[in-house]
PLY file of the C-alpha trace (Angstrom):
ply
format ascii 1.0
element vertex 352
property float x
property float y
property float z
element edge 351
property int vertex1
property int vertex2
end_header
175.09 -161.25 10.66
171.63 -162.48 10.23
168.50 -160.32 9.46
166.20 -162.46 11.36
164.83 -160.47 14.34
166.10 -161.26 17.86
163.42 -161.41 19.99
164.70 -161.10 23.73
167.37 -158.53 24.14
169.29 -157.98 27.36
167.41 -156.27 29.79
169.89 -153.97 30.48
171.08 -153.29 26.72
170.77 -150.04 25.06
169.32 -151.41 21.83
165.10 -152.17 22.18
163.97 -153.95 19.48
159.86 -153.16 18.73
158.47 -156.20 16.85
156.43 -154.80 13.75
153.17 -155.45 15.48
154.01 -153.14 18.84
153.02 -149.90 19.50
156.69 -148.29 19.48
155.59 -145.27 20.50
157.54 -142.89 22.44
157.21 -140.88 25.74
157.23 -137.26 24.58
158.78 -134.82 22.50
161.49 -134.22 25.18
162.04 -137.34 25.58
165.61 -138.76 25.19
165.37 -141.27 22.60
164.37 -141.77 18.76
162.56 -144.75 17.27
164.08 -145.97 13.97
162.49 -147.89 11.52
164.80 -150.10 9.41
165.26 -152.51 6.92
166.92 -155.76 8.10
170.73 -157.01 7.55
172.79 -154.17 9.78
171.94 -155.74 13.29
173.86 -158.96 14.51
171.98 -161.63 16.97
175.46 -161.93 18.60
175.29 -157.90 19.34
178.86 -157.63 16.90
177.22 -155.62 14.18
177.09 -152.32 12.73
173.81 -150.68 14.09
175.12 -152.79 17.77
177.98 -150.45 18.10
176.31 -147.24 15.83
173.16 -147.50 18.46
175.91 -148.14 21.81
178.85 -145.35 20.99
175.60 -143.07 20.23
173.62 -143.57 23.40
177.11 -142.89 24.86
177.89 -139.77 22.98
174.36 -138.05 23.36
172.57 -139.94 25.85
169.51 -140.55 23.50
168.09 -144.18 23.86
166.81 -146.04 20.33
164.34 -147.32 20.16
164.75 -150.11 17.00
161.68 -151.37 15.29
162.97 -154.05 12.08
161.29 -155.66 9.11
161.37 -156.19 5.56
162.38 -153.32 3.35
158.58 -152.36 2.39
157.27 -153.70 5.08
158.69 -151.00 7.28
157.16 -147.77 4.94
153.66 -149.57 4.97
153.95 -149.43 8.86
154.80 -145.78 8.25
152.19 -145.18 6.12
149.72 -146.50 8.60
150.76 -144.95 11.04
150.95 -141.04 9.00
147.87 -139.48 11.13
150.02 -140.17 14.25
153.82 -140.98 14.02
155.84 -143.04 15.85
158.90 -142.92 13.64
161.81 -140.30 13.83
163.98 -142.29 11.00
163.45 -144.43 8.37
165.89 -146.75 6.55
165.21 -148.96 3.82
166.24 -149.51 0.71
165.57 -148.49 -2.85
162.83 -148.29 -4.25
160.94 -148.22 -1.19
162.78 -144.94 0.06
161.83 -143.10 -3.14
157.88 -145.02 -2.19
158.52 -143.49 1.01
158.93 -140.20 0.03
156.54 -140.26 -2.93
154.10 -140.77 -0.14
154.74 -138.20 2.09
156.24 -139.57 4.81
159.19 -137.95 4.96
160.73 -134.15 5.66
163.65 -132.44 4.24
166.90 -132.35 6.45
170.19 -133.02 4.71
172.22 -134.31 7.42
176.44 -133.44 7.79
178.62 -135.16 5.50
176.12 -135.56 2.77
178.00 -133.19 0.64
180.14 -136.48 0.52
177.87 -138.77 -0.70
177.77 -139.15 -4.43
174.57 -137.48 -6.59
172.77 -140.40 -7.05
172.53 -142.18 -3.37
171.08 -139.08 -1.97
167.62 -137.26 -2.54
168.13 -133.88 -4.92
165.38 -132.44 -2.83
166.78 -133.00 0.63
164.19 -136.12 1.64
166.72 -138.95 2.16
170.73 -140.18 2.27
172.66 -143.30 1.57
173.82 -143.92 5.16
175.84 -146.98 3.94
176.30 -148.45 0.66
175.43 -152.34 -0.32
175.19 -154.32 -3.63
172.40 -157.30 -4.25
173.94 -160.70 -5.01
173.01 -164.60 -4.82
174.44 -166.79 -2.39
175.10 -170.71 -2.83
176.13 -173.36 -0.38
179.80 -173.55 -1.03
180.15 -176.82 0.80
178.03 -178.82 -1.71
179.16 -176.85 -4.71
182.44 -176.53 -5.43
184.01 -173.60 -7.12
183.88 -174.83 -10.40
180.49 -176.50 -10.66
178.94 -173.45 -8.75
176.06 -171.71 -10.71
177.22 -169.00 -12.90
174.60 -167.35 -14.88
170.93 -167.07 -14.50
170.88 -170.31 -16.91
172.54 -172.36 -14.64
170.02 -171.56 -12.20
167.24 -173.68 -14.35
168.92 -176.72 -13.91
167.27 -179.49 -12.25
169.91 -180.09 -9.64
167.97 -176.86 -7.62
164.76 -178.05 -8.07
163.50 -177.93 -4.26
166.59 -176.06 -3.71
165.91 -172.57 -4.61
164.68 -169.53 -3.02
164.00 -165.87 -3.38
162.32 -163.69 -1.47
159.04 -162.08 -2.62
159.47 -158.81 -4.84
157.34 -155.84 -3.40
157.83 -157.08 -0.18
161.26 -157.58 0.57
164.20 -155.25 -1.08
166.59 -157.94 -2.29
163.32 -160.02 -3.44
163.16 -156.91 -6.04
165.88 -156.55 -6.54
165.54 -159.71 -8.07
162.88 -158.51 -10.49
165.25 -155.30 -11.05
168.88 -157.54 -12.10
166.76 -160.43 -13.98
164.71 -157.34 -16.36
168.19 -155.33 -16.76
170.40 -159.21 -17.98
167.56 -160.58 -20.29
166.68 -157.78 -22.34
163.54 -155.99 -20.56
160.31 -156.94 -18.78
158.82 -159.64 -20.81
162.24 -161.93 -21.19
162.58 -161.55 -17.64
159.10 -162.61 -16.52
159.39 -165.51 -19.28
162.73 -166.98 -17.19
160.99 -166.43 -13.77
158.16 -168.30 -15.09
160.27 -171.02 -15.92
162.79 -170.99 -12.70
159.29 -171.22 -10.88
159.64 -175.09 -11.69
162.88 -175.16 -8.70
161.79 -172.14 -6.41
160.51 -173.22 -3.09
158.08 -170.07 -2.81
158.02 -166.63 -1.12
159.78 -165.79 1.73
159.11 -162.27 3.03
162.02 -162.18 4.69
165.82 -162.70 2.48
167.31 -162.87 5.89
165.63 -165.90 6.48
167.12 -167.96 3.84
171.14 -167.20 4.64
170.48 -169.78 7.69
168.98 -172.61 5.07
171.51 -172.25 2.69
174.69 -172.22 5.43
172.63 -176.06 6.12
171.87 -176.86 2.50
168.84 -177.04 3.32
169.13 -174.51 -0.08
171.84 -174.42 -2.51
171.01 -170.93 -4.13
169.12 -168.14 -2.83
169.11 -164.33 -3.23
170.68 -161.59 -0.87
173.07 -158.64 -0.94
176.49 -158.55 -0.10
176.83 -156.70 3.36
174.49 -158.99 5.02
175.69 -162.08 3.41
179.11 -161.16 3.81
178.71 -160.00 7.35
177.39 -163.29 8.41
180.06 -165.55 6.44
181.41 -165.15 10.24
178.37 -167.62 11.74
177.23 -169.14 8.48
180.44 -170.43 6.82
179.11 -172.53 4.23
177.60 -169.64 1.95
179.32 -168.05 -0.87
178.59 -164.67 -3.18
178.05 -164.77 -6.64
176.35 -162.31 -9.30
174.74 -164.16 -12.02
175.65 -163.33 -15.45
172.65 -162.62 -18.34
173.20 -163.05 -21.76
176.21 -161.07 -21.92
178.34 -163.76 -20.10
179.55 -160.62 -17.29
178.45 -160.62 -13.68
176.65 -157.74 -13.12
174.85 -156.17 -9.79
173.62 -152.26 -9.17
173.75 -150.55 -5.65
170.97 -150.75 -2.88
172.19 -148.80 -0.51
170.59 -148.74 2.65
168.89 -144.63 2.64
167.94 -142.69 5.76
165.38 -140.32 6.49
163.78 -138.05 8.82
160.00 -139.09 8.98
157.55 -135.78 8.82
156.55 -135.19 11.70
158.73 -136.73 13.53
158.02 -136.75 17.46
161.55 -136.45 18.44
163.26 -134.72 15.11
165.93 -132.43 16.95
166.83 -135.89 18.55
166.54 -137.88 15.03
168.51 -134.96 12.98
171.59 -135.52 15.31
171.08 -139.48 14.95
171.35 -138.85 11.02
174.20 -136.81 11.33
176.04 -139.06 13.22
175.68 -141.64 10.90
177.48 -139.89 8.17
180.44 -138.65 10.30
183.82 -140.43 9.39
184.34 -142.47 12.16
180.31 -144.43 11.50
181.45 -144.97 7.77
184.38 -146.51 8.50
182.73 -148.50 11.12
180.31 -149.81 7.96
183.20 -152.40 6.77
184.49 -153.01 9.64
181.37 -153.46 11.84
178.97 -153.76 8.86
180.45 -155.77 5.89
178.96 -152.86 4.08
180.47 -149.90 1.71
181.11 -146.45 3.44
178.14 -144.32 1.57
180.82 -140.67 1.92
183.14 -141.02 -1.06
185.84 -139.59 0.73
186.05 -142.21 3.44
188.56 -145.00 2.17
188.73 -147.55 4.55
190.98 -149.46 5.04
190.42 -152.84 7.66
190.16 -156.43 6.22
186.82 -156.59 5.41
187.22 -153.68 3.22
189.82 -155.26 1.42
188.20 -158.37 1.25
185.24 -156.71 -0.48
187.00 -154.96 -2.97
188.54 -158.42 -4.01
185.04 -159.38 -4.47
183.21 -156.64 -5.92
186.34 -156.96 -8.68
185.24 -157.79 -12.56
181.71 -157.17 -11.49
179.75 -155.20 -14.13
177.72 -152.32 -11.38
175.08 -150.89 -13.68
172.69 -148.07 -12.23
168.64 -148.74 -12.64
166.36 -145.95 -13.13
164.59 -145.67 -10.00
161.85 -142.95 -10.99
160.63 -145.69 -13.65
160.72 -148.84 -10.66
159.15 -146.53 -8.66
156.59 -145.06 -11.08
156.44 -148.98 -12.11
156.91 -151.03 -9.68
153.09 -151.90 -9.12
152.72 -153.40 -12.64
156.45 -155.17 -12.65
155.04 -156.86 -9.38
151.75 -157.99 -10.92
153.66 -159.30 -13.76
155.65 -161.36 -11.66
152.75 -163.02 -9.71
150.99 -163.35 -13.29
154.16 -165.47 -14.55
155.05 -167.28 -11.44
150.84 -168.05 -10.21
152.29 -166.52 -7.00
0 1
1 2
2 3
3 4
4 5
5 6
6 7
7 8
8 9
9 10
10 11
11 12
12 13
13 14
14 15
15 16
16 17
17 18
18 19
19 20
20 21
21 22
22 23
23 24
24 25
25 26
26 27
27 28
28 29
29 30
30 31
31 32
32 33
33 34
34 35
35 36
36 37
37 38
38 39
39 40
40 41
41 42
42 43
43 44
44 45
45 46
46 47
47 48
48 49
49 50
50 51
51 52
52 53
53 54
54 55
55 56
56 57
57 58
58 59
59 60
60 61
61 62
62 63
63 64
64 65
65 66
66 67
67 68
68 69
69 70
70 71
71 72
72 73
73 74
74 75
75 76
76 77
77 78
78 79
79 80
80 81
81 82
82 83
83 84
84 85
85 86
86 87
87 88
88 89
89 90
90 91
91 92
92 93
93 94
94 95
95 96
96 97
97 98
98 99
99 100
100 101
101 102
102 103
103 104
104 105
105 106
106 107
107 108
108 109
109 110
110 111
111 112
112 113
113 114
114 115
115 116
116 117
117 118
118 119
119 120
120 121
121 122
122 123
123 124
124 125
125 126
126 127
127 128
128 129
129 130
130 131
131 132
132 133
133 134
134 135
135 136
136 137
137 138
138 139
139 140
140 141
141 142
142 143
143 144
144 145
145 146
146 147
147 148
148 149
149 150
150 151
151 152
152 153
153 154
154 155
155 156
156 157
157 158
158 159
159 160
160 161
161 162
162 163
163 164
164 165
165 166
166 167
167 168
168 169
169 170
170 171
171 172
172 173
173 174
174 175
175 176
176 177
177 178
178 179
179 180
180 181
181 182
182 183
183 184
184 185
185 186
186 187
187 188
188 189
189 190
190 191
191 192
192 193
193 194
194 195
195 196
196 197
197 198
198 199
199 200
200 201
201 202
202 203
203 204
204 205
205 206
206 207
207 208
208 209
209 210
210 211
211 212
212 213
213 214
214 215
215 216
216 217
217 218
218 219
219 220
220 221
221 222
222 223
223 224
224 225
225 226
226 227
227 228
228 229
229 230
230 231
231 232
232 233
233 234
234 235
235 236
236 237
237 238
238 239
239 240
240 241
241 242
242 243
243 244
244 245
245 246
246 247
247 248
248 249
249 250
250 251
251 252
252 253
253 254
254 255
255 256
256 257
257 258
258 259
259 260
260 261
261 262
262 263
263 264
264 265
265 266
266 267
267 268
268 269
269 270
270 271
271 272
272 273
273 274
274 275
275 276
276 277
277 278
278 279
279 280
280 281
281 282
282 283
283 284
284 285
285 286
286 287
287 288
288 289
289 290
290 291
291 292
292 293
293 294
294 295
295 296
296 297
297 298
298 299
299 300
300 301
301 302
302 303
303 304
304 305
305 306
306 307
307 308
308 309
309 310
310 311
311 312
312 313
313 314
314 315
315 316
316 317
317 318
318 319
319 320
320 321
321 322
322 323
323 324
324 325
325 326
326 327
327 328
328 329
329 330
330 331
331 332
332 333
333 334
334 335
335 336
336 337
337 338
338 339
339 340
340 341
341 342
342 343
343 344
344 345
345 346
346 347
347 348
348 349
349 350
350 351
């Protein structure tokens, strides 16, 4: 599964994808159909993926169209933002902390869809505004064709080496989710802001540049093109299908101990919405047991309702991975209170 957009869809298919520059309005409040804005990494190009099968069984089941606009985790709540004195959106999903941005900025309404009395405290909004809708983890990826197992990076010193120089690639924090998430892991290993920003200043010596897109740099690693780059593990693991030469690994700080924290992929109803009866049955749907289970199996992803154990390969596959890795929990009030100032510190260190 890649995160880079496809462009032409089948005529006929149920699934319209809205490029980020397009109108994506909709035809009326009666309408039969909801546009969703998303974060990338749960549509496949081939039409195999999660939100491919979520978006067909649903059109089936209720006969509402979506509409699918996709982009970069902050990219799509600027677009809502824009857009706040005349809506387009019935659901958001992005990740943290651009949900929490999402909401601190108005654009979304209360509705706490059925089944999130299943989802754990802290992947759902106390107040009502959003919902993990399926649950994901950040990691790095390497080429596993020109690195073996055992001279594979391994910590975040490994990662200065000169071997990568040319090599390396993350994708821009404040833009992209994962590309925070970078900020988020590397602050959390090496002891707070300032050691953090010190390493990224130094790694800037093998980084290629930004990318606003993580999506975009699975495909150069599965060619070597890179040998290391960030991502998370549903999409990366989702696409190990198409891109075979990538493998997941959570670099270890000072402790010596992988580590990686949750970014689940949140859902909301946007205020205003111009079809929310339509949108409130879309985010139900998405927490009913059948759609979690369909997250592993479809998705590569974590079922976000703790009572929903799958079961299928892929499940097992990534609880074998997920195994001896440290999951810590940021505090998202202070990335979101912060996040301005951690992302100015960044470009300060790295001249970006």
């Amino acid at each position: 599964m890649s995160r880079l957009r496809t462009l032409f869809p089948p005529a006929a298919a149920l699934l319209v994808l809205l490029p980020l520059t397009a109108c994506g309005g909709t035809a009326g409040a009666g309408a039969k159909e909801i546009t969703v804005y998303s974060a990338d990494g749960l549509k496949a190009e081939d039409g195999s993926g999660f939100y491919d099968k979520v978006f067909k069984d649903f059109g089936k089941k209720t006969g509402i169209k979506v509409n699918y606009v996709e982009g970069g985790s902050g990219e799509v709540v600027q677009r809502l933002a824009r857009e706040k004195s005349n809506t387009k959106a019935d659901v958001v999903v992005t990740l943290p902390p651009f949900v929490q941005q999402a909401d601190g900025k108005g654009l979304l309404a209360v509705y706490r869809p059925e089944g999130s009395d299943k989802v754990a405290e802290g992947d759902k909004d106390p107040s009502g505004k959003w919902t993990a809708v399926a649950n994901n983890y950040f990691c790095f990826i390497y080429n596993s064709k020109e690195l073996a197992n055992s001279s594979r990076p391994k910590t975040w010193k490994d990662l200065l080496d000169s071997a990568y120089k040319g090599k390396l690639q993350y994708s821009t924090p404040g833009v992209a989710g994962d590309g925070t998430a970078v900020l988020i892991k590397a602050m959390h290993d090496l002891g707070g802001k300032e050691p953090a920003m010190a390493y990224l200043k130094e790694l800037q010596k093998n980084n290629v540049g930004p990318s606003k897109s993580t999506g975009q740099l699975a495909p150069k690693v599965d060619k070597g093109e890179l040998l290391v780059a960030n991502g998370d593990v549903q999409m990366n693991f989702a696409n190990m299908k198409t891109m075979p030469n990538q493998g997941i690994f959570f670099p270890a700080g000072d402790s010596g101990k992988p580590t990686t924290f949750a970014l689940p992929y949140a859902a909301g109803l946007v205020k205003n919405a111009p079809h929310a009866e339509n949108a409130k049955k879309f985010l139900d749907y998405l927490l009913t047991e059948q759609v979690q289970r369909d997250v592993s199996s479809a998705g590569g992803g974590f079922a976000a309702r703790t009572d929903v154990k799958a079961t299928d390969p892929n499940a097992a596959s990534l609880t074998r991975l997920m195994k001896g890795v440290e999951v810590f929990r940021p505090d998202w009030a202070d990335i979101d209170k912060n996040l301005t100032s951690y992302v100015a510190a960044w470009k300060e260190a790295t001249g970006s």
